[in-house]
N, C-alpha and C positions, 0 to 999 in steps of 0.2 A: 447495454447491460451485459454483465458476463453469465456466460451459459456454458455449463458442463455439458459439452459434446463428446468430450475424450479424456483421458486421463490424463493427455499431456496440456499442460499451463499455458501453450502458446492458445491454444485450441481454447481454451475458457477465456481468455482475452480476443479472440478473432471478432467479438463485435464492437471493439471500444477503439477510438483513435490515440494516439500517444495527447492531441490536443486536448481529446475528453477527460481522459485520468488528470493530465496536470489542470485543469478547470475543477474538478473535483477535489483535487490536492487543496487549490487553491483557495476553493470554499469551505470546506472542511479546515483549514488553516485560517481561515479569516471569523469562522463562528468562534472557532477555540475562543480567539483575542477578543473577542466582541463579548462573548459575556463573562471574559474577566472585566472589562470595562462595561458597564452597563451605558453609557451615556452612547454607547454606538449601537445599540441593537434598536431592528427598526419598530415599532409601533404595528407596521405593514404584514401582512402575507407574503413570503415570498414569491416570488417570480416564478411562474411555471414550469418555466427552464430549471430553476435551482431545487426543484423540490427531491427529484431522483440523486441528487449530489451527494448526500450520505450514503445511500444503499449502493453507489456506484464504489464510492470510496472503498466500503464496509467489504464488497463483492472480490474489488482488487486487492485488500488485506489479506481477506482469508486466502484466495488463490496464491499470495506468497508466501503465509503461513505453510499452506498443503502445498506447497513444492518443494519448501523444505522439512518439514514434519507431517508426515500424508497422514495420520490419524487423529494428530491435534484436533482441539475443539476448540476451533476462536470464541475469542470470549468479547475481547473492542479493540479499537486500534485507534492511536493519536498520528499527529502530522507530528510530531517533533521538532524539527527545523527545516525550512526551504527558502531558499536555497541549503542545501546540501554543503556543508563547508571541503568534502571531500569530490565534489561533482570533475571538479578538475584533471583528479589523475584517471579516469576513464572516457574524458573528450566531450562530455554530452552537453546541452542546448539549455535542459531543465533538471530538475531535480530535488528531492525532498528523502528525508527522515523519518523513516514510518515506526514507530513503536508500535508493535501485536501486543498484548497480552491474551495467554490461552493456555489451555490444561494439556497437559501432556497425556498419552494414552494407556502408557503401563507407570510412570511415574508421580502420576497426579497433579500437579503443581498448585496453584498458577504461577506462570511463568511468562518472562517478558523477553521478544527477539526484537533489537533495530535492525532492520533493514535498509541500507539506502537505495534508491528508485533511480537513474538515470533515462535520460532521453536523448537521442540524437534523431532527427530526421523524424523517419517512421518505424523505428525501435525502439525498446528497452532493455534494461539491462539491470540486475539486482546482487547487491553482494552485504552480506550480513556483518555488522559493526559489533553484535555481541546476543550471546543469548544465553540466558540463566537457567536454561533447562542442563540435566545432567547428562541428559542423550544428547548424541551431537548430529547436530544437523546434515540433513542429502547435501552432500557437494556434490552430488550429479545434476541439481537442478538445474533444467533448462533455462530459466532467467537467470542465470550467472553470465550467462553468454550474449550476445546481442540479441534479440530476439523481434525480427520482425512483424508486427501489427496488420 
C-alpha cells in the first residue's frame, strides 16, 4: 500500500514493488476489458490477493497526479494502454498508460493527464504524454527520473 511518509513521491511508493504496481496495472487493465465483454467476468469472488488491486492502483495514480499537480484532487484513473507503445525510447521491462482525471486547485477543471509508467529492474520512471489542464505541470517531479523502489 502507498503511505504518505514524506512529501517526496519516491517515499509514498517505499512499500509497493515495481512487480506490485505492474500486477495492479494488470488487473485493473484486465477488469476494464472484462466488463466491456461480459461473457468474461467471473460469477466468483475474487481472490484475496486481487481485492486490494484497485486501491493499489487508485493509491499509485494519485501519487502521479501529486507529483505533478501537488493540490489536484484526483477524481479516477484508467490503464489506457499496456503495453505502453512508447515504453521503448526509455529502456524499460514494463509499462502502461495511465489516464488521471482530476480538478485542478485554482482552475477547476476536471481535467485529464496521461501519464506513461515505466519499469526497469527495481525502478520507475514517469513522463507525461498530455494534459489538459491550463497549469502546466512540475517538471521537477521526481518520477521523471529513475526512481528506485
Amino acid at each position: 500500500m502507498l503511505v504518505a511518509l514524506s512529501h517526496s513521491a519516491s517515499a509514498q511508493l517505499e512499500f509497493l514493488t515495481v512487480k506490485e504496481i505492474f500486477q495492479a496495472i494488470r488487473f485493473v487493465a484486465a477488469q476494464s476489458e472484462a466488463s466491456a465483454n461480459h461473457s468474461a467476468v467471473s460469477p466468483f469472488a475474487p481472490d484475496s490477493s486481487e481485492t486490494r488491486m484497485p486501491e493499489t492502483f487508485a493509491d499509485l495514480a494519485q501519487t502521479i497526479l501529486h507529483c505533478y499537480h501537488g493540490t489536484a484532487r484526483y477524481e479516477t484513473a484508467v490503464v489506457a494502454q499496456t503495453p505502453w507503445d512508447r515504453e521503448g525510447r526509455y529502456g524499460g521491462d514494463n509499462s502502461a498508460l495511465i489516464r488521471i482525471r482530476y480538478y485542478g486547485s485554482g482552475s477547476g477543471g476536471p481535467y485529464e493527464i496521461d501519464v506513461g509508467l515505466v519499469s526497469r529492474q527495481d525502478q520507475i520512471r514517469t513522463a507525461v504524454v498530455s494534459d489538459s489542464s491550463p497549469e502546466r505541470w512540475n517538471t521537477g517531479c521526481v518520477l521523471e527520473d529513475w526512481t528506485k523502489l
